[in-house]
C-alpha positions in Angstrom: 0.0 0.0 0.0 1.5 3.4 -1.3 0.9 7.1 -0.5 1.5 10.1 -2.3 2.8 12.8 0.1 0.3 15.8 0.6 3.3 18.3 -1.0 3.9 15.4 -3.5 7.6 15.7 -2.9 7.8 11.9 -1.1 6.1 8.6 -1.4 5.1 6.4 1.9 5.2 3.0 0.8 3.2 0.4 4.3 5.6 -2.6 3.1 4.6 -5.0 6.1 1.8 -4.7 9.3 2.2 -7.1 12.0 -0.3 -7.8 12.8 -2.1 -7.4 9.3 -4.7 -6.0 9.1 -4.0 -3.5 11.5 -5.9 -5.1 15.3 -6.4 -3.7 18.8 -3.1 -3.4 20.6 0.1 -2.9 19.7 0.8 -3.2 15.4 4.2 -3.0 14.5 4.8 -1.2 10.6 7.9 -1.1 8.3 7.9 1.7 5.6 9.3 2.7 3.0 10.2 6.2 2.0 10.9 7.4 -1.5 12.5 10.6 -3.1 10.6 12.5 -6.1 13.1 10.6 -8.3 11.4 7.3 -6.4 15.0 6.9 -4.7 14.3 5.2 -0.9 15.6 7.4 1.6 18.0 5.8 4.1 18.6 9.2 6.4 14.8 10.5 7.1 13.6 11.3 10.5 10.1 10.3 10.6 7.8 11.5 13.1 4.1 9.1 13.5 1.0 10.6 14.8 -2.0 8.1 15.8 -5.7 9.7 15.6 -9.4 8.4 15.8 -10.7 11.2 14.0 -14.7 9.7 15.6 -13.3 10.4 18.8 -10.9 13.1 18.6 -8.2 11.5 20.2 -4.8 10.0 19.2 -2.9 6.8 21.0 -1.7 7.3 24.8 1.4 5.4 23.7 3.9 7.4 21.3 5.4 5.4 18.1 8.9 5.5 17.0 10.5 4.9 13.9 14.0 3.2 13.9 16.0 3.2 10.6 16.9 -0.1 9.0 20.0 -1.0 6.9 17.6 -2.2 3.8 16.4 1.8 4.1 12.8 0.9 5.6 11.8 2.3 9.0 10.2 0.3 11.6 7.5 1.6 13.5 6.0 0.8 16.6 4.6 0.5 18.6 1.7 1.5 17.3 -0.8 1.2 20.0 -4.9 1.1 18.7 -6.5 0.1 21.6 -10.2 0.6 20.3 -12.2 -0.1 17.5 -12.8 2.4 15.2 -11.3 4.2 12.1 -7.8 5.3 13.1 -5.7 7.7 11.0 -1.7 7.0 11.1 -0.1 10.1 9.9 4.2 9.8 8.8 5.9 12.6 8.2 9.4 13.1 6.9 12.2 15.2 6.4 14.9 14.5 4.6 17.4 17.3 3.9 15.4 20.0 1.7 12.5 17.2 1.5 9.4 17.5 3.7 6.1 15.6 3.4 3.5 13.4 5.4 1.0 10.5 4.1 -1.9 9.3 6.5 -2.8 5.8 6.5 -6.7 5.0 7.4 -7.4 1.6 8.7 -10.8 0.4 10.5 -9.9 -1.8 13.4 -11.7 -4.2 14.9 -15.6 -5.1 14.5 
């Protein structure tokens, strides 16, 4: 599953969910991140925000996202602890680049 950056300037590539599809408690991503030139960026920071846009509120836990030598990011943990529609928002910068994807996912019954 692939997203176009808002700005355009980066791609967000979801290239494995554990579990899959996303579930209540704690999901673990990796991701992929790709220049304009579709290039994967190794040296991004990436910053993840969790939000149940039916609720107005985000995760009580805060993800991370650890670099990998294959240039995917692992992120986690990624803590949906009710059902719903939850919004997982990545942004990245990298150098002059800056753009964010959100990821929608219905969890749960």
């Amino acid at each position: 599953m692939s997203q176009v950056g808002s700005a355009k300037a980066l791609t967000f590539i979801l290239v494995a969910a554990n579990p899959a599809p996303p579930a209540i408690d704690d999901n673990t991503w990796t991701v992929k991140v790709l220049d304009s030139s579709g290039s994967p960026l190794s040296n991004a920071t990436l910053s993840i925000k969790t939000w149940m846009p039916d609720h107005g509120h985000g995760s009580p836990e805060t993800p991370m996202a650890t670099p990998n030598a294959d240039a995917t990011y692992d992120v986690q943990p990624l803590y949906l602890f009710m059902n719903g529609l939850w919004q997982i928002t990545i942004t990245a910068q990298a150098g002059a680049a800056s753009d964010t994807a959100t990821f929608s996912f219905c969890v749960g019954g």
